[in-house]
C-alpha positions in Angstrom: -48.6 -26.6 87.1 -50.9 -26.5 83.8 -54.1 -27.3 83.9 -55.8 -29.0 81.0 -58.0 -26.1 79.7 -54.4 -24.2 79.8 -52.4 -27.0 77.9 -55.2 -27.0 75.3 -55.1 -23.3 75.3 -50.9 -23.7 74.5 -51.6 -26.2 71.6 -54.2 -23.6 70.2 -51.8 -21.0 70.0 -49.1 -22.6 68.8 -51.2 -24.1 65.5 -52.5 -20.9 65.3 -48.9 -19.6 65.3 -47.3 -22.1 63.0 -50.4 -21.9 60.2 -49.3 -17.7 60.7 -45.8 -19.1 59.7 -46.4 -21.0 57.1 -48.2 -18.2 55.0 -45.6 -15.8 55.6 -42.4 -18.3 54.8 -44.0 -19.1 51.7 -44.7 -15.9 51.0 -40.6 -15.0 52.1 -39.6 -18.1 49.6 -42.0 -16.6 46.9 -40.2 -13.6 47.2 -36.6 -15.1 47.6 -37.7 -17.4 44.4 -38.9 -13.9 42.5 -35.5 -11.8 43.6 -33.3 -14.8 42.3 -34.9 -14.7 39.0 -34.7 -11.2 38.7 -30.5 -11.6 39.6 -30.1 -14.5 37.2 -31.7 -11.6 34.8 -29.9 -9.4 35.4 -26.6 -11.5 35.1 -28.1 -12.2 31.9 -28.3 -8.7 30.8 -24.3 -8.1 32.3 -23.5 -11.0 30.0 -25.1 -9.5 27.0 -24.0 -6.3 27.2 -20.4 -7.2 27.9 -20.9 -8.8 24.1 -22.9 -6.2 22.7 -19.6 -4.2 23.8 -17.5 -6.9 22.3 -19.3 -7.2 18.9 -19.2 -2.9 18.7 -15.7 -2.7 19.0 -15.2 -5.3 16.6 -17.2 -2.9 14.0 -15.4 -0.5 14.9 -12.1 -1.7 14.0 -13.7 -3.1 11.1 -14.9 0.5 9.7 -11.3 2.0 10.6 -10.2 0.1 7.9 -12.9 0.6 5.3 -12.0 4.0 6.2 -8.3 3.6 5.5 -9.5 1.8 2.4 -12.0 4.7 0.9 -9.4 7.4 1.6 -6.6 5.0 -0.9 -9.3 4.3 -3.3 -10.6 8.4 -3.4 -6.3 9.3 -3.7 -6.1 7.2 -6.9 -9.4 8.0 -8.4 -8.6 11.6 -7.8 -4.9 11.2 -9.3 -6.9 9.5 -12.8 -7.6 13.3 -13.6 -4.5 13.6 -13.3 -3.4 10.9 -15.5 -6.2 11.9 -18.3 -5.4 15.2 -18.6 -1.5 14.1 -19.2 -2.3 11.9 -21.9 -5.1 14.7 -23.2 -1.8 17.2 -23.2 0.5 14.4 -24.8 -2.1 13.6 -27.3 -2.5 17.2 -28.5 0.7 17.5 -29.1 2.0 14.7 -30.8 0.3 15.5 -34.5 1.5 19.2 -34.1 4.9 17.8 -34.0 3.8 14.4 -36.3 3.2 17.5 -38.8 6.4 19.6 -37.9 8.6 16.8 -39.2 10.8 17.6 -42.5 8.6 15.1 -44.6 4.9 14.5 -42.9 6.1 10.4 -42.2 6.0 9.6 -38.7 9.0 9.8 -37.3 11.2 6.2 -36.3 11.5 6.5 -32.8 7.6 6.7 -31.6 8.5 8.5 -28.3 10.7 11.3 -29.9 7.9 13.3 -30.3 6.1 13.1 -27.2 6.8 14.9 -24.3 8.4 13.8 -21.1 5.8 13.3 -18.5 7.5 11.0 -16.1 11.8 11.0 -15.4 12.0 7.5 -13.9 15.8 6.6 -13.3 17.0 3.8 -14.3 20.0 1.8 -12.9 21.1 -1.5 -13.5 21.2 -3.9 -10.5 24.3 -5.4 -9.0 23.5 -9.0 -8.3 
């Protein structure tokens, strides 16, 4: 069926096939090799940002309540003004009162003279 200058012809072409092959799987595992690397990346970058996300809601929880905390702190350093210009008022007008008094002594009772800034009630508690 073959002659020999045919079978040699066959064998030619087949190692001439098979070193085609070999240059173009390796070049198919190169690029199967590269594409992994890149998935494994970018798995890698999923990963991170999914803690990037993490750590940023974190911080933002965290700066809700420094928040909550600023607006307590700027109520009671707001309210001091308050407070000094009640005991500016109460100090003005104790020595005009100090003074008023039948004799110029100070009177007993310390607090009779000063004014009533603050009503607090005051009950006495049942066991």
């Amino acid at each position: 069926m073959y002659s020999r200058g045919s079978l040699r012809q066959s064998q030619r072409s087949d190692t001439l096939e098979g070193t085609q092959h070999v240059p173009a799987n390796n070049a198919l595992l190169m690029r199967l090799q590269e594409k992994q690397k890149e998935y494994d990346n970018l798995v890698q970058v999923r990963d991170m940002s999914k803690q990037l996300v993490t750590y940023f809601e974190e911080l933002a929880k965290s700066m809700e309540g420094l928040s909550d905390g600023s607006h307590a702190i700027a109520s009671v350093l707001n309210n001091w003004n308050h407070v000094f210009r009640l005991m500016s008022l109460a100090h003005e007008q104790a020595p005009d009162q100090i003074e008023g008094s039948e004799n110029g002594s100070i009177a007993e009772d310390n607090n009779a003279g000063l004014p009533t800034m603050v009503k607090v009630p005051v009950q006495a508690a049942d066991g």
